[in-house]
PyMOL Python script that loads the backbone (N, CA, C, O; Angstrom):
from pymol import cmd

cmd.read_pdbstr("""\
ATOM      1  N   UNK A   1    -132.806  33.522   1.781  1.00  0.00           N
ATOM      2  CA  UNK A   1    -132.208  32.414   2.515  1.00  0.00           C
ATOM      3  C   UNK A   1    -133.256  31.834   3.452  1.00  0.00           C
ATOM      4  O   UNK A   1    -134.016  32.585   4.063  1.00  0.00           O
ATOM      5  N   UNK A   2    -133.313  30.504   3.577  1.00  0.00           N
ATOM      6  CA  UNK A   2    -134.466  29.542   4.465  1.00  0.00           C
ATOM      7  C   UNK A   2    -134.025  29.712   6.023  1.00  0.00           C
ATOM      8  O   UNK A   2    -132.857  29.686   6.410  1.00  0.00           O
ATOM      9  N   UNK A   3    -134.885  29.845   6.641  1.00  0.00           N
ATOM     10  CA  UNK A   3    -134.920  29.802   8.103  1.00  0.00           C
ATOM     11  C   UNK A   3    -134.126  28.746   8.353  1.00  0.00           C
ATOM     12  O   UNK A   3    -133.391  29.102   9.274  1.00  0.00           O
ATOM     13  N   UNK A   4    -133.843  27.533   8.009  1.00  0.00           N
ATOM     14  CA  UNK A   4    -133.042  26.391   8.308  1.00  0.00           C
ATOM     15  C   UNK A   4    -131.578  26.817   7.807  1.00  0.00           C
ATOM     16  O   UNK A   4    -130.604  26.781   8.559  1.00  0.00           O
ATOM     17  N   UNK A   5    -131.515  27.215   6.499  1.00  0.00           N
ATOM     18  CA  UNK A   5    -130.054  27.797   6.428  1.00  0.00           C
ATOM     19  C   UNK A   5    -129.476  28.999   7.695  1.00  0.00           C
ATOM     20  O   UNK A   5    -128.293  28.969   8.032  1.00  0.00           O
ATOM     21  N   UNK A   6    -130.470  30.041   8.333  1.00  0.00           N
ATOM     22  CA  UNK A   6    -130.142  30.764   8.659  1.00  0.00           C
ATOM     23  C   UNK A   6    -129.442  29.834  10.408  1.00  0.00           C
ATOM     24  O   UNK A   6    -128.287  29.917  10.827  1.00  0.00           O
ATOM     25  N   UNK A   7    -130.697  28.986  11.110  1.00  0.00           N
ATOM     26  CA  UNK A   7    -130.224  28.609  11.637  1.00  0.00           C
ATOM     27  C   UNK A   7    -129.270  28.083  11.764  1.00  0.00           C
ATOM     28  O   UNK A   7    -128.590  28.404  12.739  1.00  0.00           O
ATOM     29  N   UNK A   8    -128.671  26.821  10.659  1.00  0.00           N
ATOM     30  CA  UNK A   8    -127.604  26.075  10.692  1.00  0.00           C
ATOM     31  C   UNK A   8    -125.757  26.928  10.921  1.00  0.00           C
ATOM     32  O   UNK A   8    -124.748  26.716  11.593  1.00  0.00           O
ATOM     33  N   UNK A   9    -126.334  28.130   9.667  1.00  0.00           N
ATOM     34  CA  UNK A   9    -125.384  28.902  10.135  1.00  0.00           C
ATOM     35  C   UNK A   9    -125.032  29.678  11.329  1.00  0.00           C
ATOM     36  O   UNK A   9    -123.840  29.833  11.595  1.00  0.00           O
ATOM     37  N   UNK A  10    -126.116  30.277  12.217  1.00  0.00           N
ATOM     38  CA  UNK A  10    -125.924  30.855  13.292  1.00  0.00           C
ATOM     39  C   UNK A  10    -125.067  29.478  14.573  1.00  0.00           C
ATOM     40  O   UNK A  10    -124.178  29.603  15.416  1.00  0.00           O
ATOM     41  N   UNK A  11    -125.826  28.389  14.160  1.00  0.00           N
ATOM     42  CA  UNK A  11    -124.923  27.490  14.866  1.00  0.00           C
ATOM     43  C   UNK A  11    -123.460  27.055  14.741  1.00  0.00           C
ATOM     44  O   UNK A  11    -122.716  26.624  15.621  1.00  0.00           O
ATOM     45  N   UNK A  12    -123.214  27.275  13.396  1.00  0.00           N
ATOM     46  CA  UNK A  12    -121.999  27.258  12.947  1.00  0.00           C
ATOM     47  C   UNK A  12    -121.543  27.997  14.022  1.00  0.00           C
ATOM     48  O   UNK A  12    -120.888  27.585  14.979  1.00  0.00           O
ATOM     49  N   UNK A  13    -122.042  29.421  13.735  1.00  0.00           N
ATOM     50  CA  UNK A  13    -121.193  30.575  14.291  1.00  0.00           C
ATOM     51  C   UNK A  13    -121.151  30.503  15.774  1.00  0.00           C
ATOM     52  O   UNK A  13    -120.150  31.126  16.127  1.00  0.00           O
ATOM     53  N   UNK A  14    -121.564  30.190  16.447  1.00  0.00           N
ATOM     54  CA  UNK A  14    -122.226  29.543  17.936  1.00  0.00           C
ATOM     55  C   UNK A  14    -120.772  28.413  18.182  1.00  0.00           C
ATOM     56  O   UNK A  14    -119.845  28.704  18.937  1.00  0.00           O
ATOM     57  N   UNK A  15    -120.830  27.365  17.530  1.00  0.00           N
ATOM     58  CA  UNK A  15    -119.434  26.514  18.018  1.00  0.00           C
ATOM     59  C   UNK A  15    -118.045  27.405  17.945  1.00  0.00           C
ATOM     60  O   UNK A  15    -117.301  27.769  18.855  1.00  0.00           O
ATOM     61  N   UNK A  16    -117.969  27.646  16.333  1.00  0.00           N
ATOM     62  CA  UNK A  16    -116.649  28.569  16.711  1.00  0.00           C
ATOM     63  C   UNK A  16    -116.459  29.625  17.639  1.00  0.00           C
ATOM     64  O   UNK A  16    -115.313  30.055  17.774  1.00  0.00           O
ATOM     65  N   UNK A  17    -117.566  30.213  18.431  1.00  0.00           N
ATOM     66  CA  UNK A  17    -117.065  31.060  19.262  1.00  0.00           C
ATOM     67  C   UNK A  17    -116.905  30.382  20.288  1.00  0.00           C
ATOM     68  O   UNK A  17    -116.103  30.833  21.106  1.00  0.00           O
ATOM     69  N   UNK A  18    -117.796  28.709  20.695  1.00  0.00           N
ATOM     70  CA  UNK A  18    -117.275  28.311  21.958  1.00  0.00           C
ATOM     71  C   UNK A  18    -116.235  27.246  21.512  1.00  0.00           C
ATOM     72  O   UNK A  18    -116.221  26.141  22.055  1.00  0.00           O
ATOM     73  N   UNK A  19    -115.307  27.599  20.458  1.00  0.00           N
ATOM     74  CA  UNK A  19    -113.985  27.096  20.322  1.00  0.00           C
ATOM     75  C   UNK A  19    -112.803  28.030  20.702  1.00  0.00           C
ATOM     76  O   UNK A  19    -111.617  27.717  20.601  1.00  0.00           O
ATOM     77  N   UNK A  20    -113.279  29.207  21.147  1.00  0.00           N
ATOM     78  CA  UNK A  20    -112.089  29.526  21.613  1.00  0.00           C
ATOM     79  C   UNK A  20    -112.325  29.943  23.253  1.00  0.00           C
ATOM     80  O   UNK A  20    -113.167  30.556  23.908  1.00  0.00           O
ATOM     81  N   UNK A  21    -111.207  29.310  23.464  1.00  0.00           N
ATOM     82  CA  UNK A  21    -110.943  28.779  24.981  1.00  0.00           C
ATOM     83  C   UNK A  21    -110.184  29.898  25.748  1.00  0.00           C
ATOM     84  O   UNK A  21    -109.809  30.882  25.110  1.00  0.00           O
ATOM     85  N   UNK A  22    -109.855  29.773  27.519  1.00  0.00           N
ATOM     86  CA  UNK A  22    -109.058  30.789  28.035  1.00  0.00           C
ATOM     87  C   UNK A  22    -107.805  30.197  28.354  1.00  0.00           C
ATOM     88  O   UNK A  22    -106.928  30.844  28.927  1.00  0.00           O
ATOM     89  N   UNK A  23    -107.617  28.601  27.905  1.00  0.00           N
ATOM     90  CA  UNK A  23    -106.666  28.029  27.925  1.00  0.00           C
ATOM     91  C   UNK A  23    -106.152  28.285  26.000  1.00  0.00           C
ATOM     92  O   UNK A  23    -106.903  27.831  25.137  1.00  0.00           O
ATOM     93  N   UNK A  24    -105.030  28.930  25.656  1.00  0.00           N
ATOM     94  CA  UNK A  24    -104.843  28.805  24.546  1.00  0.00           C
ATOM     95  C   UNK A  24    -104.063  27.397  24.109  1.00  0.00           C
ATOM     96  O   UNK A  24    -103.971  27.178  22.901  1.00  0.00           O
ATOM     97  N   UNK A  25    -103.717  26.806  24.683  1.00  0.00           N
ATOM     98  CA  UNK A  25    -103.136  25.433  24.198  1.00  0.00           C
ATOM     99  C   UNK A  25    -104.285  24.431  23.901  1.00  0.00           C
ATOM    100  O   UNK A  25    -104.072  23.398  23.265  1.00  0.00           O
ATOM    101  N   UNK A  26    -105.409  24.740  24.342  1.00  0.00           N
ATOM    102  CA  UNK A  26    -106.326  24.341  23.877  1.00  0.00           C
ATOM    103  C   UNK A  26    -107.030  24.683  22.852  1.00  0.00           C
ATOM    104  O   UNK A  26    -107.669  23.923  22.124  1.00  0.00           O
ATOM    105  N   UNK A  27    -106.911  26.058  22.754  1.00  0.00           N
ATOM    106  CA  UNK A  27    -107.623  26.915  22.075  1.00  0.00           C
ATOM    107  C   UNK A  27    -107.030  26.896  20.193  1.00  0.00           C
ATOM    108  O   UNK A  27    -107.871  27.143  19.329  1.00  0.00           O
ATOM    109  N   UNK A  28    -106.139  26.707  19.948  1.00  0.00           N
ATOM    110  CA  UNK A  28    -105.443  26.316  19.012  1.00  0.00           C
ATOM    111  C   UNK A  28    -104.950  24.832  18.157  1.00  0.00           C
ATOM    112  O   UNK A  28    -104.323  24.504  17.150  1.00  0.00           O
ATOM    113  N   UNK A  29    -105.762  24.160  19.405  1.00  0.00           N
ATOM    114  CA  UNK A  29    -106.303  22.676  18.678  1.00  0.00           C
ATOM    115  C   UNK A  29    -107.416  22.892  18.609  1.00  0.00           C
ATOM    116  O   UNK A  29    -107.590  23.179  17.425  1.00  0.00           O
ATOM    117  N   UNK A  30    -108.446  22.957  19.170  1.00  0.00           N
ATOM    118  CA  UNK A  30    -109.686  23.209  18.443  1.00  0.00           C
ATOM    119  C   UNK A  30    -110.169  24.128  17.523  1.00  0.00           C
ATOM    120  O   UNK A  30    -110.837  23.788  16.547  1.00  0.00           O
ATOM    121  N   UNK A  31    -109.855  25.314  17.789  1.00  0.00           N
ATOM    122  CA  UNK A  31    -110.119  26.242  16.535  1.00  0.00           C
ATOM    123  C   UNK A  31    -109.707  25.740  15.152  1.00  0.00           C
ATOM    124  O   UNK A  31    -110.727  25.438  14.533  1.00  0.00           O
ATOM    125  N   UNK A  32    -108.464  25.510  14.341  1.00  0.00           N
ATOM    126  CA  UNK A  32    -108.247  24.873  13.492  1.00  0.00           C
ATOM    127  C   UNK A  32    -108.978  23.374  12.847  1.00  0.00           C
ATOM    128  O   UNK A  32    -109.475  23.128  11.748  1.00  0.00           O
ATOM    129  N   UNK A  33    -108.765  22.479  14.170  1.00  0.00           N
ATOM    130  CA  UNK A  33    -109.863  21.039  13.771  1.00  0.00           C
ATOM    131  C   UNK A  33    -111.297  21.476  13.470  1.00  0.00           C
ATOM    132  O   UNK A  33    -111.967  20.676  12.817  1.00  0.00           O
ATOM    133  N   UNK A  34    -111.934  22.753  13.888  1.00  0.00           N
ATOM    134  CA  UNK A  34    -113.218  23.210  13.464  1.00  0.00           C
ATOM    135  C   UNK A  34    -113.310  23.836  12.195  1.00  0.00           C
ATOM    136  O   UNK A  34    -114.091  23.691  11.255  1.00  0.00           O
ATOM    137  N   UNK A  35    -112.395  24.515  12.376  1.00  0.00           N
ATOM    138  CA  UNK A  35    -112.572  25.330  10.479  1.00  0.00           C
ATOM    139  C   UNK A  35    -111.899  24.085   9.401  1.00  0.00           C
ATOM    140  O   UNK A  35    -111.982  24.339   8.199  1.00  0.00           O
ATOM    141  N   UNK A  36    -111.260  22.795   9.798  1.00  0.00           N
ATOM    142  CA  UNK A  36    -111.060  22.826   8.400  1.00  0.00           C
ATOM    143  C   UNK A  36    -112.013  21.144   8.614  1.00  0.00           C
ATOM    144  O   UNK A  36    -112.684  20.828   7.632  1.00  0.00           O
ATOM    145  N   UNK A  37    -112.037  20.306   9.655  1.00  0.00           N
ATOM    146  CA  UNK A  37    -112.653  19.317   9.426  1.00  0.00           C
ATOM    147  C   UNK A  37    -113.834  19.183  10.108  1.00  0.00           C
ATOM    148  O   UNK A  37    -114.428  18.129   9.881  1.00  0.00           O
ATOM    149  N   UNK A  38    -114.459  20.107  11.044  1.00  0.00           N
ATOM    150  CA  UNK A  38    -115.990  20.373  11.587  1.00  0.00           C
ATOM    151  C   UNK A  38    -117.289  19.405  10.533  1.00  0.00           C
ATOM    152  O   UNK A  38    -117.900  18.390  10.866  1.00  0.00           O
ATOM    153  N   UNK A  39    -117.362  20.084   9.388  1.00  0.00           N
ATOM    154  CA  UNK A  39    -118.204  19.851   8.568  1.00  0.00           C
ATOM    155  C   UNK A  39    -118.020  18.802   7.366  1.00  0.00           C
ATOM    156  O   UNK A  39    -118.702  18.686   6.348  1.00  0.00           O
ATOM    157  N   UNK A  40    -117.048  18.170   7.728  1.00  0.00           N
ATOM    158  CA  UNK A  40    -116.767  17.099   7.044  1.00  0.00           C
ATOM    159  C   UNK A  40    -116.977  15.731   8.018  1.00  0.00           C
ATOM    160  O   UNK A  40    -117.011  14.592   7.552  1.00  0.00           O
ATOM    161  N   UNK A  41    -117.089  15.994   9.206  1.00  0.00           N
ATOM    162  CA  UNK A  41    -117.195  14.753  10.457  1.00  0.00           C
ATOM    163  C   UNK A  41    -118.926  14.284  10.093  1.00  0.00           C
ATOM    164  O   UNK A  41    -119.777  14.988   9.549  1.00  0.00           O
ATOM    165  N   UNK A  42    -119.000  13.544  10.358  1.00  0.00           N
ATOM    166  CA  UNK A  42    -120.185  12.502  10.158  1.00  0.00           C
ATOM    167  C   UNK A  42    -121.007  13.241  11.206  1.00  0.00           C
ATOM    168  O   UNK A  42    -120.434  13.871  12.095  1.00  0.00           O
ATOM    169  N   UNK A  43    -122.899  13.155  11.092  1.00  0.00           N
ATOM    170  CA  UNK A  43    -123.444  13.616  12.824  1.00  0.00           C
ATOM    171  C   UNK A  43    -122.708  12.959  14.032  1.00  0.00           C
ATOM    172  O   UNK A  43    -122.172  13.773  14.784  1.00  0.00           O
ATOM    173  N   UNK A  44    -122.578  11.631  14.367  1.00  0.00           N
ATOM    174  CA  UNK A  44    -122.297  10.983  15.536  1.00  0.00           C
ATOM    175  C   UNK A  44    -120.915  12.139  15.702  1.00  0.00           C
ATOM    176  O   UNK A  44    -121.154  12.947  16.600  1.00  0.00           O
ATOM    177  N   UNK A  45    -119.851  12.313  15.172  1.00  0.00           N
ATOM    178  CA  UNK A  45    -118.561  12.981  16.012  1.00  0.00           C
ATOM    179  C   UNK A  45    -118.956  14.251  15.332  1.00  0.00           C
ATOM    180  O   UNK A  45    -117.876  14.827  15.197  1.00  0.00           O
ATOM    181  N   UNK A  46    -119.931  15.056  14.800  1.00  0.00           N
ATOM    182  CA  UNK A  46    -120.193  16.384  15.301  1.00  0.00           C
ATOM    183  C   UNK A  46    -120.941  16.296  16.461  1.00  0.00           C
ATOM    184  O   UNK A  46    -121.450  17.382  16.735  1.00  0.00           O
ATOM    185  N   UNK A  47    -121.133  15.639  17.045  1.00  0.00           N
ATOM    186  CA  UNK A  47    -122.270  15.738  18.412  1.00  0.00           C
ATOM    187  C   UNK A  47    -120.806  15.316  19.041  1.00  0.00           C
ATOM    188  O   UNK A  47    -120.447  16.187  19.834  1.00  0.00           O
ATOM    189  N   UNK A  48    -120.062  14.477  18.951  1.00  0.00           N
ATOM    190  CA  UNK A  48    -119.157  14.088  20.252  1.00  0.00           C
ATOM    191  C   UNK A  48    -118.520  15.701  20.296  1.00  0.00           C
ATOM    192  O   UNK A  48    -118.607  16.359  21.332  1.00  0.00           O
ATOM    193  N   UNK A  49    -117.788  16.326  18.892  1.00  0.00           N
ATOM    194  CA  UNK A  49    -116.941  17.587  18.865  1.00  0.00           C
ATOM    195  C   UNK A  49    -118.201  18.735  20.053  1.00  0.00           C
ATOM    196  O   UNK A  49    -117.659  19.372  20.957  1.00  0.00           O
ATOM    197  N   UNK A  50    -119.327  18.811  19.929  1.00  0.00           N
ATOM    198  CA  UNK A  50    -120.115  19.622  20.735  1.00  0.00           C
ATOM    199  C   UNK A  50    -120.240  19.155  22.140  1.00  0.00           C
ATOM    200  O   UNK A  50    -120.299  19.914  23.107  1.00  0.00           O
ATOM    201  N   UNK A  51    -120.278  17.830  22.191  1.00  0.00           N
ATOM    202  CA  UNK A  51    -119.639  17.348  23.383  1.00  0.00           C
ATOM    203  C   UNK A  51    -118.714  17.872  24.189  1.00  0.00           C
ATOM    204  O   UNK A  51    -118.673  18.090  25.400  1.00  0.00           O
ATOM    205  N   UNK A  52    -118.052  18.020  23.385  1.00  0.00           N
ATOM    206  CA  UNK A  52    -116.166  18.510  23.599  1.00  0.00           C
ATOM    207  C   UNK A  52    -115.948  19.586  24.698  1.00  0.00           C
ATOM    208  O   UNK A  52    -115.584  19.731  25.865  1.00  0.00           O
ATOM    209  N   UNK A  53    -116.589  20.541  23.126  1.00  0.00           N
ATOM    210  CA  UNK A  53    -116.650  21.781  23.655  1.00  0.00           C
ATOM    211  C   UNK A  53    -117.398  21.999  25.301  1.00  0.00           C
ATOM    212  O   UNK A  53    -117.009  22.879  26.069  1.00  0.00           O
ATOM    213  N   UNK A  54    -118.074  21.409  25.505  1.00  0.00           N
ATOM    214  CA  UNK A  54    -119.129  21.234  27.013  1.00  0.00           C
ATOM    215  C   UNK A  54    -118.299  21.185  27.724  1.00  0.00           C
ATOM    216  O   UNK A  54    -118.681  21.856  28.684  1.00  0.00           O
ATOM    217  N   UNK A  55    -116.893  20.643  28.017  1.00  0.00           N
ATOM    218  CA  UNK A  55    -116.165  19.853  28.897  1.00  0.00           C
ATOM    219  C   UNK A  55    -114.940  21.027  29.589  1.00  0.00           C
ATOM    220  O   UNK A  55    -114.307  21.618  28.714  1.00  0.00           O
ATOM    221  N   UNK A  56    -114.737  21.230  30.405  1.00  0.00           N
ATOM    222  CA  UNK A  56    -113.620  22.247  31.440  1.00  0.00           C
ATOM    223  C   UNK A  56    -112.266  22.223  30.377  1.00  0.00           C
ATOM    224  O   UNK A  56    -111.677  21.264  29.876  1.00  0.00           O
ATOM    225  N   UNK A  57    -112.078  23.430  30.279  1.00  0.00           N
ATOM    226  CA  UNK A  57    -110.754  23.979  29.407  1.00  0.00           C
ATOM    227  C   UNK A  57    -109.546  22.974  30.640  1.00  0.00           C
ATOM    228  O   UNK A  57    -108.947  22.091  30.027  1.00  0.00           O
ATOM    229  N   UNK A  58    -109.435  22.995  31.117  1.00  0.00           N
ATOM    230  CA  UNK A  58    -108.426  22.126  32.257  1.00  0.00           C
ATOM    231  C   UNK A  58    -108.627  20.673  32.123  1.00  0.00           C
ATOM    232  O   UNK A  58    -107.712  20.047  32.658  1.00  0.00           O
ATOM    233  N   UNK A  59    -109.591  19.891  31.546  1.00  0.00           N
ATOM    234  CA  UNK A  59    -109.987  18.407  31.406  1.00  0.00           C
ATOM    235  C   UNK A  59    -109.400  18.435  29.840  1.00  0.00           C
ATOM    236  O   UNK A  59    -108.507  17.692  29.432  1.00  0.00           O
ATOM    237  N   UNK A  60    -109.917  19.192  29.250  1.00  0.00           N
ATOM    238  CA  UNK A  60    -109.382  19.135  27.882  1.00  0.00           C
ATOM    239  C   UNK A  60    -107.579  19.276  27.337  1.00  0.00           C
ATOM    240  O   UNK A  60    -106.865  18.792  26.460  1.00  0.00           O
ATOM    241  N   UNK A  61    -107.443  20.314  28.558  1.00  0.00           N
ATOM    242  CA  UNK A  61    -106.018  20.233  28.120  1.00  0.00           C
ATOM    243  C   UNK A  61    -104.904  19.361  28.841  1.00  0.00           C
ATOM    244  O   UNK A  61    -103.676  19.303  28.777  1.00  0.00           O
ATOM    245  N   UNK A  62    -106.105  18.573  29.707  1.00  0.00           N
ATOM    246  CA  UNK A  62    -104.934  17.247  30.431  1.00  0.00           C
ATOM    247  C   UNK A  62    -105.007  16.067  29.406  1.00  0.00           C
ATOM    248  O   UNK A  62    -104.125  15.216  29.293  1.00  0.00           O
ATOM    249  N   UNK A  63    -106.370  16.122  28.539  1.00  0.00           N
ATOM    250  CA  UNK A  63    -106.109  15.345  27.660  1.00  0.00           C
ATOM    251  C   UNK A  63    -105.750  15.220  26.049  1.00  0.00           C
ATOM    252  O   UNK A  63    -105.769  14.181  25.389  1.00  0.00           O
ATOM    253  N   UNK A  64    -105.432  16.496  25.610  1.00  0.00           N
ATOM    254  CA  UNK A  64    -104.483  16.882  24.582  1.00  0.00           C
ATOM    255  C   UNK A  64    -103.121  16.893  24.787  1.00  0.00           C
ATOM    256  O   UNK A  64    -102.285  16.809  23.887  1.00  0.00           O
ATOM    257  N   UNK A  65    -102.809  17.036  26.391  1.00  0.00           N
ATOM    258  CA  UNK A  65    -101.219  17.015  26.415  1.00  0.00           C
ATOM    259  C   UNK A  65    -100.784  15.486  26.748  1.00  0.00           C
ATOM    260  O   UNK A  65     -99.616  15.268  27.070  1.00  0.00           O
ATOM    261  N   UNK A  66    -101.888  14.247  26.655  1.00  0.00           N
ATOM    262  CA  UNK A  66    -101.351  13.047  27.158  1.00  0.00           C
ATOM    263  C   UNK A  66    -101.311  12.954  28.565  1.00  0.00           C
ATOM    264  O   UNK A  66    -100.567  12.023  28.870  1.00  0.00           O
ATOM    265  N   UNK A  67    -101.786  13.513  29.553  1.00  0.00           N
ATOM    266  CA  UNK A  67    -101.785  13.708  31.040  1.00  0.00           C
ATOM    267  C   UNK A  67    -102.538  12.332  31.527  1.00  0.00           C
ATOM    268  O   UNK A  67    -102.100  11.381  32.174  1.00  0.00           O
ATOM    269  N   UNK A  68    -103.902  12.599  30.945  1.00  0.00           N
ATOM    270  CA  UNK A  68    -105.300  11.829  31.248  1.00  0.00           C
ATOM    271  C   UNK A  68    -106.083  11.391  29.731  1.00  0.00           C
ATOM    272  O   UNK A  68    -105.984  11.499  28.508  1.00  0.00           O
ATOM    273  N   UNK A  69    -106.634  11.016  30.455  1.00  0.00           N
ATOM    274  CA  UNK A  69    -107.662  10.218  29.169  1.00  0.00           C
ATOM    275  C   UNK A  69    -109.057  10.182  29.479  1.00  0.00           C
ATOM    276  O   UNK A  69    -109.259   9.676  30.583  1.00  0.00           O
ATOM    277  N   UNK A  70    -110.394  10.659  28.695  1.00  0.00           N
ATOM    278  CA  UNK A  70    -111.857  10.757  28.815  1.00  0.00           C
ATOM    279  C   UNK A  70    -112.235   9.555  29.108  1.00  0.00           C
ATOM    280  O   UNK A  70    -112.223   8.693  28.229  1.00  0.00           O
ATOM    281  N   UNK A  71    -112.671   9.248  30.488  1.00  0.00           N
ATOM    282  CA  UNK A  71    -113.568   8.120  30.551  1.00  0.00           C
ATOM    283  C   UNK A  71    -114.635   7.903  29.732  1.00  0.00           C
ATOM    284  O   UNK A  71    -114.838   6.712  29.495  1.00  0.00           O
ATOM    285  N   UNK A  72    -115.534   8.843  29.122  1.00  0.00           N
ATOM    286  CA  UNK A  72    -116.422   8.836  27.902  1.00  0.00           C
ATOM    287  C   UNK A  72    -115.720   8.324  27.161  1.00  0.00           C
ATOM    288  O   UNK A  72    -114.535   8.656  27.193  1.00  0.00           O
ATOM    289  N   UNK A  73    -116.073   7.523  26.398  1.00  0.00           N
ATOM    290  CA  UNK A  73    -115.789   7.128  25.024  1.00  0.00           C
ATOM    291  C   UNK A  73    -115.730   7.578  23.763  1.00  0.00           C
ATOM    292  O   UNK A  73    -114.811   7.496  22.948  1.00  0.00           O
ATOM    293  N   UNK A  74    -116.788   8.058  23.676  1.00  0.00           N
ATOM    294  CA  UNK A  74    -117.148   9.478  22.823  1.00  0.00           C
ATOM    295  C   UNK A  74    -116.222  10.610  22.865  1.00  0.00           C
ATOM    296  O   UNK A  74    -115.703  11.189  21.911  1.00  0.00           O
ATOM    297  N   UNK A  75    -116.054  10.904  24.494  1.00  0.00           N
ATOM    298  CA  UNK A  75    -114.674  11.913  24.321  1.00  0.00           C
ATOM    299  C   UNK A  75    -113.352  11.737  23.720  1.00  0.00           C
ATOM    300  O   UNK A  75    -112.568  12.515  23.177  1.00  0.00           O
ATOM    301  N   UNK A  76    -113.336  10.575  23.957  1.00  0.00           N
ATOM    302  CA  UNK A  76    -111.762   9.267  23.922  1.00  0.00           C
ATOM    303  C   UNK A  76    -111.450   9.775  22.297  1.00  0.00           C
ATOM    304  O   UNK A  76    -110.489  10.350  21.788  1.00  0.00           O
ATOM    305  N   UNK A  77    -113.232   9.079  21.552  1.00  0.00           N
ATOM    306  CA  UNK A  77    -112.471   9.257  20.201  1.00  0.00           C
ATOM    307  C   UNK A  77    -112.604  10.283  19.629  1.00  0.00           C
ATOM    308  O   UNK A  77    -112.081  10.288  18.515  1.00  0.00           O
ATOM    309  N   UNK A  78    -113.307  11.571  20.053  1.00  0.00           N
ATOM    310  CA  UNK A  78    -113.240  13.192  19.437  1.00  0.00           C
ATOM    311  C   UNK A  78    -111.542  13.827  19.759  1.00  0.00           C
ATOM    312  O   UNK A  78    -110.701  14.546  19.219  1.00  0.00           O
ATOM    313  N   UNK A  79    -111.699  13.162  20.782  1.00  0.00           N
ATOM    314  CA  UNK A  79    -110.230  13.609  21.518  1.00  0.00           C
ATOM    315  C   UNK A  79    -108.840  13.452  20.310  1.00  0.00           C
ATOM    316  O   UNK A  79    -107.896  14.141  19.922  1.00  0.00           O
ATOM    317  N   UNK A  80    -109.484  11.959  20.023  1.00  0.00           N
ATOM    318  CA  UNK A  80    -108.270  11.143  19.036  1.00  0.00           C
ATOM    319  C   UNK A  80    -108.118  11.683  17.702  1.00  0.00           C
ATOM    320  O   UNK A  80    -107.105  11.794  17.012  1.00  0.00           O
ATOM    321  N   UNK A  81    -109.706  12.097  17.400  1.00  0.00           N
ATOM    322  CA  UNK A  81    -109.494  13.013  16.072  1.00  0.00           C
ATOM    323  C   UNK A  81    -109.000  14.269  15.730  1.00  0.00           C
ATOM    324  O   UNK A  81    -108.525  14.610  14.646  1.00  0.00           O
ATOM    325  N   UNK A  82    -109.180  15.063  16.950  1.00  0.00           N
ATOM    326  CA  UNK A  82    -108.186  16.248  17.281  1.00  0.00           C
ATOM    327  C   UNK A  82    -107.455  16.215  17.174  1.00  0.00           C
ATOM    328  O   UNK A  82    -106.997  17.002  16.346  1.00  0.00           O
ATOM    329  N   UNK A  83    -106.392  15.159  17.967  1.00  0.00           N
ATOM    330  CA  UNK A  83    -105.301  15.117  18.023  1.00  0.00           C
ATOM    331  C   UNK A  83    -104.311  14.524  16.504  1.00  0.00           C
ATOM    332  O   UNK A  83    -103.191  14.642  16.008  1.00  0.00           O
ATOM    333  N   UNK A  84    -105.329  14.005  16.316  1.00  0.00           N
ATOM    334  CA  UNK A  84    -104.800  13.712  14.622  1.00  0.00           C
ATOM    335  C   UNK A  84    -104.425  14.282  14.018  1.00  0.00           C
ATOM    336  O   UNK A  84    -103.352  14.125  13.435  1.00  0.00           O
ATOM    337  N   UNK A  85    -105.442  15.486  13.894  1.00  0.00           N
ATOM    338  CA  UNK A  85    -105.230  16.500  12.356  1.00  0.00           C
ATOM    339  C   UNK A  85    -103.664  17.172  12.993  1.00  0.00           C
ATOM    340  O   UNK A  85    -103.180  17.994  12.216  1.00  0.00           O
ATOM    341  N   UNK A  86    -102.695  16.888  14.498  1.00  0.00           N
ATOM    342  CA  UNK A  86    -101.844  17.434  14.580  1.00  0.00           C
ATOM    343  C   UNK A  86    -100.996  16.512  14.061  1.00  0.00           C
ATOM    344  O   UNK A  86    -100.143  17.024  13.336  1.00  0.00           O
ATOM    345  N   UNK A  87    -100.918  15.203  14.186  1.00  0.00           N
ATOM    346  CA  UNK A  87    -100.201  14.782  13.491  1.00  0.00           C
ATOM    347  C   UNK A  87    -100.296  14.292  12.162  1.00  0.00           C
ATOM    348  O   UNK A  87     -99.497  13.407  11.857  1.00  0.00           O
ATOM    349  N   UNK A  88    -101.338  14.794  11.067  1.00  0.00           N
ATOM    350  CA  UNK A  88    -101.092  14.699  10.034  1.00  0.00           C
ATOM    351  C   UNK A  88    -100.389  16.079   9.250  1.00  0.00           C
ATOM    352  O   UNK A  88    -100.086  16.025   8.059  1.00  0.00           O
TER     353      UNK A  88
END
""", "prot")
cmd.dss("prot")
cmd.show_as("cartoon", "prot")
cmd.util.cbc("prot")
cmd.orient("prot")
């Protein structure tokens, strides 16, 4: 296996562990939106989804429950795609 495969995967493995959160209402929208549509997102919203993850388990879950909304833009629409795969 190539040093680039090895990396890509260790990064893999690197997001999903900072997908799980100490807020679980959070923790259960992101974990799922990572395993099934992570690697299907284009670079630009895998960098916003790593974005994401950067951001306070308490910011995230004011804006999964509809509380608040990401002044980033970038957050706005990672946010929106999250929230999608719940309502599809």
């Amino acid at each position: 296996m190539s040093e680039q495969n090895l990396n890509a995967e260790e990064h893999i493995r690197r997001l999903r562990w900072h997908c799980r959160r100490g807020i679980k209402e959070v923790e259960v929208l992101l974990v799922p939106f990572f395993e099934e549509r992570y690697t299907q997102l284009n670079p630009q919203d895998q960098q916003r989804f790593e974005l994401l993850l950067e951001q306070h388990d308490v910011d995230m879950f004011e804006w999964f429950t509809h509380r608040s909304k990401p002044e980033d833009p970038d957050l706005a629409h990672i946010v929106s795609l999250v929230l999608s795969r719940v309502g599809s």
